[in-house]
Biotite code that builds the C-alpha atoms (Angstrom):
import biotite.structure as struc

atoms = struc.array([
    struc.Atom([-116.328, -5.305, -9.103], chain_id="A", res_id=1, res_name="UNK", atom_name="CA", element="C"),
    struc.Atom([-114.495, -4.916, -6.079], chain_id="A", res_id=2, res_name="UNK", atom_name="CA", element="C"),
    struc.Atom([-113.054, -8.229, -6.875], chain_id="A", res_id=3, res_name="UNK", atom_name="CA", element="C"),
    struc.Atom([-112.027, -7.720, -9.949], chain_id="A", res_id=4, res_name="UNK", atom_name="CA", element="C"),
    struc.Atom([-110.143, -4.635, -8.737], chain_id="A", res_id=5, res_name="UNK", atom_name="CA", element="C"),
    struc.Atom([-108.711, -6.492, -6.288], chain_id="A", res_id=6, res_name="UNK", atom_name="CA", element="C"),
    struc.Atom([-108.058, -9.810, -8.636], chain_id="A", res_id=7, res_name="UNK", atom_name="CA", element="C"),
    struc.Atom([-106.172, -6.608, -11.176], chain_id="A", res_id=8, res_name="UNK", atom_name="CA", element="C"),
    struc.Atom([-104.365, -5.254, -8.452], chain_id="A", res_id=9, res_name="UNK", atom_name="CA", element="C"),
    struc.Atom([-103.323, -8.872, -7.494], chain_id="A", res_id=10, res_name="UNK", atom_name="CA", element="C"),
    struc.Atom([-102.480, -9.473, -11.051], chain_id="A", res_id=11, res_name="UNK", atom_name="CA", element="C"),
    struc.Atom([-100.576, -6.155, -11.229], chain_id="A", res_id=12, res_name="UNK", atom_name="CA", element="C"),
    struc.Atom([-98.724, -6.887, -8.291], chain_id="A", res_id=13, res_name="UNK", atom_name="CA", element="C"),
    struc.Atom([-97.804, -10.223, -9.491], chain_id="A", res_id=14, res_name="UNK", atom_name="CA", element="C"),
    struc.Atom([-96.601, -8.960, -12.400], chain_id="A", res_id=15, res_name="UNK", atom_name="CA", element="C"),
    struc.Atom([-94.677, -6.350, -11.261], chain_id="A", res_id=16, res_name="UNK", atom_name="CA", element="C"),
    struc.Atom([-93.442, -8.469, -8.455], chain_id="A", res_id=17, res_name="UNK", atom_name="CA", element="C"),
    struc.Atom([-92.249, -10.944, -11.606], chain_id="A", res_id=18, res_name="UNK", atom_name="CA", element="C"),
    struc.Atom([-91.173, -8.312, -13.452], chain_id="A", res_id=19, res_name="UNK", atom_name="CA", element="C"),
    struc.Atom([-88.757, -6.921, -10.567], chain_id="A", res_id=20, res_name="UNK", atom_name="CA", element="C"),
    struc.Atom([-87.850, -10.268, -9.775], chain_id="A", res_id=21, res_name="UNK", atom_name="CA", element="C"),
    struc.Atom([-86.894, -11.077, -13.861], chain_id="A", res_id=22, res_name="UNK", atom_name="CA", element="C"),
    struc.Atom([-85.206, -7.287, -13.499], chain_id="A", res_id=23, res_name="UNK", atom_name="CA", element="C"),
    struc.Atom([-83.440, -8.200, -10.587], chain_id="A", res_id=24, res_name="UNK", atom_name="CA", element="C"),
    struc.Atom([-82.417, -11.821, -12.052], chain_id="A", res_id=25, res_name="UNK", atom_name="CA", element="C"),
    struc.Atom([-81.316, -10.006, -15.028], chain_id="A", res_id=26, res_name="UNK", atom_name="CA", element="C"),
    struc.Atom([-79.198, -7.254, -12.893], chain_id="A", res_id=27, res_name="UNK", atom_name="CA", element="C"),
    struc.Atom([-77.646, -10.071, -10.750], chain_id="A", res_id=28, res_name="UNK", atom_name="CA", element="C"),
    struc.Atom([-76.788, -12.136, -13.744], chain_id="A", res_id=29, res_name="UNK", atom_name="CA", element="C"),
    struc.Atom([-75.068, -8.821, -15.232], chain_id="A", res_id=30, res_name="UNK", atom_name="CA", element="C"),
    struc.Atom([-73.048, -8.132, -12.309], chain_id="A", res_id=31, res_name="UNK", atom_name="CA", element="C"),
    struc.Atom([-71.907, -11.804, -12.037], chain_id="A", res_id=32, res_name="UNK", atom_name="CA", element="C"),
    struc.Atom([-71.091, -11.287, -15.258], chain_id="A", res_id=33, res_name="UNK", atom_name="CA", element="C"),
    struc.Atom([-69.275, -8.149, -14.529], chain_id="A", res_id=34, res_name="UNK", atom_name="CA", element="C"),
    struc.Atom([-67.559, -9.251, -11.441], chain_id="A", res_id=35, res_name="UNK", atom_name="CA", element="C"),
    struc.Atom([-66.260, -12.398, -13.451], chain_id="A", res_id=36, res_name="UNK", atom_name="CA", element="C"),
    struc.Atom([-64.742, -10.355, -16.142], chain_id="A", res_id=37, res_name="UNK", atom_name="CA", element="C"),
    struc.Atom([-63.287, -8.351, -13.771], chain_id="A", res_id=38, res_name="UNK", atom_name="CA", element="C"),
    struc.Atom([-61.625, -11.226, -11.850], chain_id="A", res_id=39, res_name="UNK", atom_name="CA", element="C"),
    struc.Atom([-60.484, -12.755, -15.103], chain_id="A", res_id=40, res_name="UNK", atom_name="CA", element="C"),
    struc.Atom([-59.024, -9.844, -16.542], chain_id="A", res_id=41, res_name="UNK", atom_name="CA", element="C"),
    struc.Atom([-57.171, -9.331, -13.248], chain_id="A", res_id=42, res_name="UNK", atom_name="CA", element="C"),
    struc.Atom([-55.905, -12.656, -13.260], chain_id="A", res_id=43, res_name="UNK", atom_name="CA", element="C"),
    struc.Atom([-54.211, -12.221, -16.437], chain_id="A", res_id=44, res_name="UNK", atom_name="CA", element="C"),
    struc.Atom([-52.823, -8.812, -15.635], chain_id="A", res_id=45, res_name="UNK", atom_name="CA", element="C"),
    struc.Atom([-51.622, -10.911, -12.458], chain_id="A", res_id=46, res_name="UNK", atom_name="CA", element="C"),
    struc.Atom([-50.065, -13.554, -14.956], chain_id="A", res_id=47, res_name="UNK", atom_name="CA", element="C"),
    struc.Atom([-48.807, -10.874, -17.084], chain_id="A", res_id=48, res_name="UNK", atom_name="CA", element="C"),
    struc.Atom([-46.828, -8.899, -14.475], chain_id="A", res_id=49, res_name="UNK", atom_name="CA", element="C"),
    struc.Atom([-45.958, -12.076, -12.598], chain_id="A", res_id=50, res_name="UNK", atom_name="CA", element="C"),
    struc.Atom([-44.325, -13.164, -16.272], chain_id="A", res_id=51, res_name="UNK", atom_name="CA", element="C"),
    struc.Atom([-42.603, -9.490, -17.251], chain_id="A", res_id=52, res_name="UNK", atom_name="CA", element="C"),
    struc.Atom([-41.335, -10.144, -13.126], chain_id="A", res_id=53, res_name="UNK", atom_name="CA", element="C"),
    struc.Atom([-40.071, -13.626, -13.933], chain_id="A", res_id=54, res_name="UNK", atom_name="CA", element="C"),
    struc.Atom([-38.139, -12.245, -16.913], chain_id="A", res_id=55, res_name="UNK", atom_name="CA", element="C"),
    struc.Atom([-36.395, -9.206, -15.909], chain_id="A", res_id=56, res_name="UNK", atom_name="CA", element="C"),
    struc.Atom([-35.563, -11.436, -12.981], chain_id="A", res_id=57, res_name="UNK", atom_name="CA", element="C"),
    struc.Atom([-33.849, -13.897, -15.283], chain_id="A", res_id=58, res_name="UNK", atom_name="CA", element="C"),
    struc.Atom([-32.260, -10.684, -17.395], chain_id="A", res_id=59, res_name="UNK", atom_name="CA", element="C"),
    struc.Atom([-31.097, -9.305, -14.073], chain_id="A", res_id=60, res_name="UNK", atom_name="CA", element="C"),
    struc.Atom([-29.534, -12.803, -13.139], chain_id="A", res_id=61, res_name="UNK", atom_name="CA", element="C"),
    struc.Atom([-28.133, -13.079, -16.833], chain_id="A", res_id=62, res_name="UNK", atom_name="CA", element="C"),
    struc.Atom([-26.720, -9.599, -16.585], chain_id="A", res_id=63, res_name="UNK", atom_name="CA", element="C"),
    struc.Atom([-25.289, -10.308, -13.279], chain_id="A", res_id=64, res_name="UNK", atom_name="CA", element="C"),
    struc.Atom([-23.153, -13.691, -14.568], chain_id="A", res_id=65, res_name="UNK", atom_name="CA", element="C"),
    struc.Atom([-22.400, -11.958, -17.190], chain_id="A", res_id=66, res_name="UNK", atom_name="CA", element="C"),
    struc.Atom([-20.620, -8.404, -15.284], chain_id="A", res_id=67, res_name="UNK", atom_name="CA", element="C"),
    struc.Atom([-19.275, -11.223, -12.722], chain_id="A", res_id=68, res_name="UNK", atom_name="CA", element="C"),
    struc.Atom([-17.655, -13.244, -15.523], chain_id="A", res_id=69, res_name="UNK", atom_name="CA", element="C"),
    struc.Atom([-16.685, -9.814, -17.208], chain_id="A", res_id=70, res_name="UNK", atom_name="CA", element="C"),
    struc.Atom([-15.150, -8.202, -13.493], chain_id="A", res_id=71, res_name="UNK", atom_name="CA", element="C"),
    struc.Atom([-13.588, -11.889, -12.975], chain_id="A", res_id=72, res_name="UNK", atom_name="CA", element="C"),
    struc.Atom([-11.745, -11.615, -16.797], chain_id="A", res_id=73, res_name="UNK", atom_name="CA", element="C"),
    struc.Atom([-10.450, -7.962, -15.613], chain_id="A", res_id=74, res_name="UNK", atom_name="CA", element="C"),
    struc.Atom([-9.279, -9.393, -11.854], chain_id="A", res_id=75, res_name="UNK", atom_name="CA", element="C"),
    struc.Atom([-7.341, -11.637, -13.617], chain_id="A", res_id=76, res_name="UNK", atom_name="CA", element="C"),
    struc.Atom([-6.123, -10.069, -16.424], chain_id="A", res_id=77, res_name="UNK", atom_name="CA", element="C"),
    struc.Atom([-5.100, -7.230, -13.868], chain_id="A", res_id=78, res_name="UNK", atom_name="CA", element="C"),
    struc.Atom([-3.559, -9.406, -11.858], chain_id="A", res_id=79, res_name="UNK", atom_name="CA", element="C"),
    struc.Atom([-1.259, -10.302, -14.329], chain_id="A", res_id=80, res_name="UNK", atom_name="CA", element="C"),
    struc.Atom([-0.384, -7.533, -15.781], chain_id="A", res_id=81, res_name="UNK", atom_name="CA", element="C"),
    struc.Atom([0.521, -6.607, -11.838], chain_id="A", res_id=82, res_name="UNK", atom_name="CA", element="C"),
    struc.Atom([2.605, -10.324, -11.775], chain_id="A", res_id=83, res_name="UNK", atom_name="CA", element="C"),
    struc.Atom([4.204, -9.195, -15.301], chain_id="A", res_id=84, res_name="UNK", atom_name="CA", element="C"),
    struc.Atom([5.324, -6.138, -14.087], chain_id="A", res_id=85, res_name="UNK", atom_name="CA", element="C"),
    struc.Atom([6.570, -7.346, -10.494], chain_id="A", res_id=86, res_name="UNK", atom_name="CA", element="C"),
    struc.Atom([8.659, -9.680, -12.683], chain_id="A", res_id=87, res_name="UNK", atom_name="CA", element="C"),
    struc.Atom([9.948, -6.825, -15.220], chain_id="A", res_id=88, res_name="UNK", atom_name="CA", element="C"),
    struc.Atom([10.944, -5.055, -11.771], chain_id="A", res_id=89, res_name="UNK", atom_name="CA", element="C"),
    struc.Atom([12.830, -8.113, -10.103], chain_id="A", res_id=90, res_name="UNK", atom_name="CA", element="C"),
    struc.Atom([14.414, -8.649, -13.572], chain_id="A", res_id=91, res_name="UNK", atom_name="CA", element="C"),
    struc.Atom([15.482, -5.052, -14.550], chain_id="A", res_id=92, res_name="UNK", atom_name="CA", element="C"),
    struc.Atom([17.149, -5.105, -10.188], chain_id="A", res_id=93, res_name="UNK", atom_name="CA", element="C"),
    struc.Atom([18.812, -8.488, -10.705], chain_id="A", res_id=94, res_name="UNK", atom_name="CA", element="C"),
    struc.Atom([20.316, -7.219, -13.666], chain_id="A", res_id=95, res_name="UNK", atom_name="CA", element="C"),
    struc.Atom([21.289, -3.598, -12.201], chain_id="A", res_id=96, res_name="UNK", atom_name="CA", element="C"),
    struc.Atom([23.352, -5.813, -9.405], chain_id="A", res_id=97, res_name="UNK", atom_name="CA", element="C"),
    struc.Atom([24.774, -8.316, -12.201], chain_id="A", res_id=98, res_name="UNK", atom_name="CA", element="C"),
    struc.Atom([26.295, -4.979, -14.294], chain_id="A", res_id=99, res_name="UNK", atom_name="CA", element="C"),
    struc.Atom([27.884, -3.634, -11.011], chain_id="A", res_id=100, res_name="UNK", atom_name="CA", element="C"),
    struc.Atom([31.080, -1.835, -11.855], chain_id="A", res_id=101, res_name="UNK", atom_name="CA", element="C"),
    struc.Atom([32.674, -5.347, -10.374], chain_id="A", res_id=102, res_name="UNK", atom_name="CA", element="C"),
    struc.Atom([31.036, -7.155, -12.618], chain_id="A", res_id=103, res_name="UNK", atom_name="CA", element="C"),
    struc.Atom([31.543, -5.482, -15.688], chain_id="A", res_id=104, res_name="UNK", atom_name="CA", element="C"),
    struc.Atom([35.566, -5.145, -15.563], chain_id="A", res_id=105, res_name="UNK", atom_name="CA", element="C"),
    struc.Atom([35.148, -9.045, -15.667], chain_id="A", res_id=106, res_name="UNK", atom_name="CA", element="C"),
    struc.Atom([32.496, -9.118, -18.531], chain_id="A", res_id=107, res_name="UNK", atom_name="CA", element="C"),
    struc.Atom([34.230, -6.293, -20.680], chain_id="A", res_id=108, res_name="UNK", atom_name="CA", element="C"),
    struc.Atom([37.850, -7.714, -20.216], chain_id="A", res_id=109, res_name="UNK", atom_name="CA", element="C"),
    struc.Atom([35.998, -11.438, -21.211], chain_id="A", res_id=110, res_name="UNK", atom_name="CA", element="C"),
    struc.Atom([33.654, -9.776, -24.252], chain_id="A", res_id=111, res_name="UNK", atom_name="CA", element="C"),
    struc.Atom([37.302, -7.947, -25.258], chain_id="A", res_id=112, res_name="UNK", atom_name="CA", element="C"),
    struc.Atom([39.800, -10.524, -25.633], chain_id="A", res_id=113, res_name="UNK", atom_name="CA", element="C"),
    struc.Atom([37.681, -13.168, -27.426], chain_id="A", res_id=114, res_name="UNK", atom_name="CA", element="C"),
    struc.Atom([36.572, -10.426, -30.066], chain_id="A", res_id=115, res_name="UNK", atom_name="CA", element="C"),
    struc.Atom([38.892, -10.878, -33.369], chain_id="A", res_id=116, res_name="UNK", atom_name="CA", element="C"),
    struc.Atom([38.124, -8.277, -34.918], chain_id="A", res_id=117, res_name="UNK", atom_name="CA", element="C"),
    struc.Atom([41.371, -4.918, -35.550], chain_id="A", res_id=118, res_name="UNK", atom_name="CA", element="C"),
    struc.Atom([39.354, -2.234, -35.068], chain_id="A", res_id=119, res_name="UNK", atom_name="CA", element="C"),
    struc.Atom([38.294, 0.205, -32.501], chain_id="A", res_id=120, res_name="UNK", atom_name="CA", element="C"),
    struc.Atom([35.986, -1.009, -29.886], chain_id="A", res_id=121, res_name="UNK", atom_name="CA", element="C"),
    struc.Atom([33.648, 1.822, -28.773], chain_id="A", res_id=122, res_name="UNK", atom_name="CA", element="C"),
    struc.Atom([32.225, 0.730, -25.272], chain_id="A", res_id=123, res_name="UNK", atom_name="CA", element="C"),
    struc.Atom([28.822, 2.880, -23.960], chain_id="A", res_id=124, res_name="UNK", atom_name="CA", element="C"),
    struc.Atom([28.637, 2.698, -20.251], chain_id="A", res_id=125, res_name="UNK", atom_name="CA", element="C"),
    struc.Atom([26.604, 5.087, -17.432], chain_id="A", res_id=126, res_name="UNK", atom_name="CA", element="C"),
    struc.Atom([28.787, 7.847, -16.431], chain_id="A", res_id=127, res_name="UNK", atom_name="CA", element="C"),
    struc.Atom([29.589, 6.690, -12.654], chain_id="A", res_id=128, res_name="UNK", atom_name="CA", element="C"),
    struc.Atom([30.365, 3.293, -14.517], chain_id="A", res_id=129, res_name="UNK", atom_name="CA", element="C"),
    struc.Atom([33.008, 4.404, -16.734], chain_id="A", res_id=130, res_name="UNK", atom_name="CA", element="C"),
    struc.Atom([34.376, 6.480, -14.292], chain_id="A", res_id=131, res_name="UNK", atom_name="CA", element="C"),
    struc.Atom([35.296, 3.662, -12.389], chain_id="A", res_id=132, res_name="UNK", atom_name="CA", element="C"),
    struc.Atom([36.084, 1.649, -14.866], chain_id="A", res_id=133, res_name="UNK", atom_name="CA", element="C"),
    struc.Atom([38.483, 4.044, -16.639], chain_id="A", res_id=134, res_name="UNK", atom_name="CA", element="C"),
    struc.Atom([40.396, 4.198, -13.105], chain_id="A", res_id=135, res_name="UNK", atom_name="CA", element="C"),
    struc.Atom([40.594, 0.102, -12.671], chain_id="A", res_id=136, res_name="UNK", atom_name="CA", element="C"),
    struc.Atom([41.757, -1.464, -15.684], chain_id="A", res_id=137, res_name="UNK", atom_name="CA", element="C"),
    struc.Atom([41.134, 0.349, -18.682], chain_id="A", res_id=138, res_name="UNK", atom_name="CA", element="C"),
    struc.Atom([45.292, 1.002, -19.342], chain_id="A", res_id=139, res_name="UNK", atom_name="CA", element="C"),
    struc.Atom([45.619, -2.384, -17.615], chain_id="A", res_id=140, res_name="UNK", atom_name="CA", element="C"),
    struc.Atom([43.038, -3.692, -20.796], chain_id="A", res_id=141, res_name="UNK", atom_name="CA", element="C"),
    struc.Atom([44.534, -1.589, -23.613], chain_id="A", res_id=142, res_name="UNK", atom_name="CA", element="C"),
    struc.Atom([48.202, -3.188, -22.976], chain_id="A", res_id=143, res_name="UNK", atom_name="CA", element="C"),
    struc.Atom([46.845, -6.546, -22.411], chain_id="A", res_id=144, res_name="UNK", atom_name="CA", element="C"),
    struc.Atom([45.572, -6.489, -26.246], chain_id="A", res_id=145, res_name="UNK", atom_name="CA", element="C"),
    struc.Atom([46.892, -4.054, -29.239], chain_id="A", res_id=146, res_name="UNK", atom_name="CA", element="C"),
    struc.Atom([43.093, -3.060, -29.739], chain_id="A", res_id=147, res_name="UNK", atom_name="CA", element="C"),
    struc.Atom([41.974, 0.893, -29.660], chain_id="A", res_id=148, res_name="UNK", atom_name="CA", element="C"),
    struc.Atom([39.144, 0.851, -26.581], chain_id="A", res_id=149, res_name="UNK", atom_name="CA", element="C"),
    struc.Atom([36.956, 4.134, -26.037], chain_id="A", res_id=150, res_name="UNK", atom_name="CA", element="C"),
    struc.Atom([34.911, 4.199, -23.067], chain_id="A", res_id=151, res_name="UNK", atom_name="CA", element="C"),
    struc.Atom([32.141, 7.000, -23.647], chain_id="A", res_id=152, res_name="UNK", atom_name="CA", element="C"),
    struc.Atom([29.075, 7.976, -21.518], chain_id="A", res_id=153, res_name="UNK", atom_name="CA", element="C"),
    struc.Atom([25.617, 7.465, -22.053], chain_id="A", res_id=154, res_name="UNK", atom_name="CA", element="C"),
    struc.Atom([22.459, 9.142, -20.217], chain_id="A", res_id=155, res_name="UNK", atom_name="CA", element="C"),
    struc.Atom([20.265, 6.167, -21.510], chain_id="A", res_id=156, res_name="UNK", atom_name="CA", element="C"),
    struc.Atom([22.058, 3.608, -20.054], chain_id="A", res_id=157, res_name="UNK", atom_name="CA", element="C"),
    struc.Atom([21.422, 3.037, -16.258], chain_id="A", res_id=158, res_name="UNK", atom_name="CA", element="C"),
    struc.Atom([22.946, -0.500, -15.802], chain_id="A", res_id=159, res_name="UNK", atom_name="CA", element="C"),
    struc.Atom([25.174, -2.393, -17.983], chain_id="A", res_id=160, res_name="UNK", atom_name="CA", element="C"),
    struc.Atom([26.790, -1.290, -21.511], chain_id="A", res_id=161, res_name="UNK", atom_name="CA", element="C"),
    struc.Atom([26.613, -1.830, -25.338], chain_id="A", res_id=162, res_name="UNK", atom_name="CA", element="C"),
    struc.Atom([29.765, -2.987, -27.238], chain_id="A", res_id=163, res_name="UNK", atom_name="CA", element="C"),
    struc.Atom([30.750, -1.796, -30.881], chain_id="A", res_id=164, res_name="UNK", atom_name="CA", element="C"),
    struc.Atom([33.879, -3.683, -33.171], chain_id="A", res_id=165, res_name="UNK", atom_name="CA", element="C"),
    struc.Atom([32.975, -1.254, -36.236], chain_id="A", res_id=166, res_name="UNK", atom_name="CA", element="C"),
    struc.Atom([33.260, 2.029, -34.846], chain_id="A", res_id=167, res_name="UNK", atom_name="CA", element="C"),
    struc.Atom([29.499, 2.535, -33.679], chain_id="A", res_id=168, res_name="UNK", atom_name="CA", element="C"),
    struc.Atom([27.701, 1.285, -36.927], chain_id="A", res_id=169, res_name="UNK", atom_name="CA", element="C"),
    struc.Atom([26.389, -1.516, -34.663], chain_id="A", res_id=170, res_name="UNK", atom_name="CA", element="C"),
    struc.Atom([26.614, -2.454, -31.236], chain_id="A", res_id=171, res_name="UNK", atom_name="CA", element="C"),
    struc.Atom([26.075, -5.307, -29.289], chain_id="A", res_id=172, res_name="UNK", atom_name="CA", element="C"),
    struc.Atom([23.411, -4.056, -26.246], chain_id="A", res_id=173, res_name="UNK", atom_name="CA", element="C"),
    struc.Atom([24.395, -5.370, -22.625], chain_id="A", res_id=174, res_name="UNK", atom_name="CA", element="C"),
    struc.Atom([21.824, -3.133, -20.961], chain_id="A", res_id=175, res_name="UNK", atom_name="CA", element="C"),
    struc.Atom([19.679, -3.819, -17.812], chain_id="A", res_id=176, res_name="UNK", atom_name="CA", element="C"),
    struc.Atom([16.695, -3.012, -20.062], chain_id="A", res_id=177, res_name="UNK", atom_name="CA", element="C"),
    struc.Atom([18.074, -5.557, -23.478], chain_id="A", res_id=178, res_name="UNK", atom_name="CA", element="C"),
    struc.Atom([18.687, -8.283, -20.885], chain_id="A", res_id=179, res_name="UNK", atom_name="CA", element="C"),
    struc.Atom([15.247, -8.050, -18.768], chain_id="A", res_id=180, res_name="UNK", atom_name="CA", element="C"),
    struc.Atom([13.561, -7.743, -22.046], chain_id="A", res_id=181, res_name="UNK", atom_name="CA", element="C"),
    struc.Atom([15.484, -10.842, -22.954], chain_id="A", res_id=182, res_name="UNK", atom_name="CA", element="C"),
    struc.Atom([15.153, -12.963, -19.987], chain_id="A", res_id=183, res_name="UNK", atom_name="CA", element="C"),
    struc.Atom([11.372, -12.014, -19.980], chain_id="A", res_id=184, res_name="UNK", atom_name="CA", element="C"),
    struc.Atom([11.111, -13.145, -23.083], chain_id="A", res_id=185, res_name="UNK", atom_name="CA", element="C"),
    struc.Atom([11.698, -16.421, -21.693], chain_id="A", res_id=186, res_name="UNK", atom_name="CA", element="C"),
    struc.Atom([10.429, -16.472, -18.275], chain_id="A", res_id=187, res_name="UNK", atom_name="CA", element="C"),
    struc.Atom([6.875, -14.780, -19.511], chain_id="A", res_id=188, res_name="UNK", atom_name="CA", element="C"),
    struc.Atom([6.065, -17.767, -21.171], chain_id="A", res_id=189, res_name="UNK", atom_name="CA", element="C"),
    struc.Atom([6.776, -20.080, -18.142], chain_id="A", res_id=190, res_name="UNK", atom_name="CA", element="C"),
    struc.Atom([4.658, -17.316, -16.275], chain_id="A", res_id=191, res_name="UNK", atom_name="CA", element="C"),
    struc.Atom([2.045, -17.792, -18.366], chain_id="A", res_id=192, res_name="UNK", atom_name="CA", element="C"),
    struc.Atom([2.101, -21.536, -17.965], chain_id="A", res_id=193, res_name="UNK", atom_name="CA", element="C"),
    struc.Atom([1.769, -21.289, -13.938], chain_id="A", res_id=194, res_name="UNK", atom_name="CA", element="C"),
    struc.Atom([-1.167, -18.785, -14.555], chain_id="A", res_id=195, res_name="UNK", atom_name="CA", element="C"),
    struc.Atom([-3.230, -20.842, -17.188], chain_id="A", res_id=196, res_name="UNK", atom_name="CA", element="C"),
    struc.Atom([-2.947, -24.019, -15.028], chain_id="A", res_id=197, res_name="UNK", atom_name="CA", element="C"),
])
């Protein structure tokens, strides 16, 4: 009998040994299991941030060429407006020192005697302009031709003058500012050509 306790304890033991064993087999396999799912879900959160990484890096770069493109449009629209401007300036001062008070006796005299027309010519000049130009050959002017001339002021005119045969209904503008509009109508375009290469 002792025997057979001993065989049933054996038997036990080897059972519960197997059992453990199959428990722990069954554990293991569970947390392989486990530990696998873990690493392969981390692996695709890994692929999944390294892809959301790769394409705000691309946006970034994207929105980069584009504000570089954008900032390079604006330098060099800038800079032209700057260049038109600079040339406006030069303009508008070549054609202050053209429509000197020297200068203008010449023009006016010239502008005078080659108009036909009988009536009174109505001449618009800047104040220190006709000042001048009323002492230096105005009376010199009206005997040379049988034509009425009137020399009035204007506060809009800095350089230059504007011309009228009909009494003022229309005038013929010789202003800094009609000229450099005029010779910038020309020399924009040729501005534009050197800039668009």
């Amino acid at each position: 009998m002792a025997e057979e306790i001993r065989d049933l304890i054996e038997k036990i033991n080897e059972e519960g040994i197997k059992a453990a064993e199959e428990k722990a087999r069954e554990i293991e396999n569970q947390a392989a299991s486990k530990a696998d799912a873990i690493v392969k879900k981390a692996k695709e959160k890994m692929e999944t941030m390294l892809a959301d990484a790769r394409s705000q890096a691309a946006q970034t770069e994207e929105k980069t060429k584009a504000l570089l493109v954008q900032a390079g449009r604006d330098l060099i629209l800038s800079l032209r407006k700057e260049i038109n401007t600079m040339l406006e300036r030069l303009i508008i001062h070549e054609a202050d020192l053209a429509l000197g008070p020297a200068n203008l006796e010449h023009i006016i005299t010239e502008i005078v005697k080659k108009s036909g027309g009988e009536e009174d010519i109505i001449i618009n000049l800047k104040k220190e302009d006709l000042e001048i130009l009323e002492k230096k050959f105005l009376v010199k002017l009206k005997q040379e031709i049988e034509k009425g001339i009137t020399l009035q002021p204007s506060m809009q005119i800095r350089a230059g003058f504007t011309i009228s045969f009909d009494k003022g209904k229309s005038y013929f503008d010789f202003t800094d500012k009609a000229l450099a509009e005029y010779i910038g109508k020309y020399l924009k375009p040729k501005l534009n050509d050197i800039l668009n290469p």
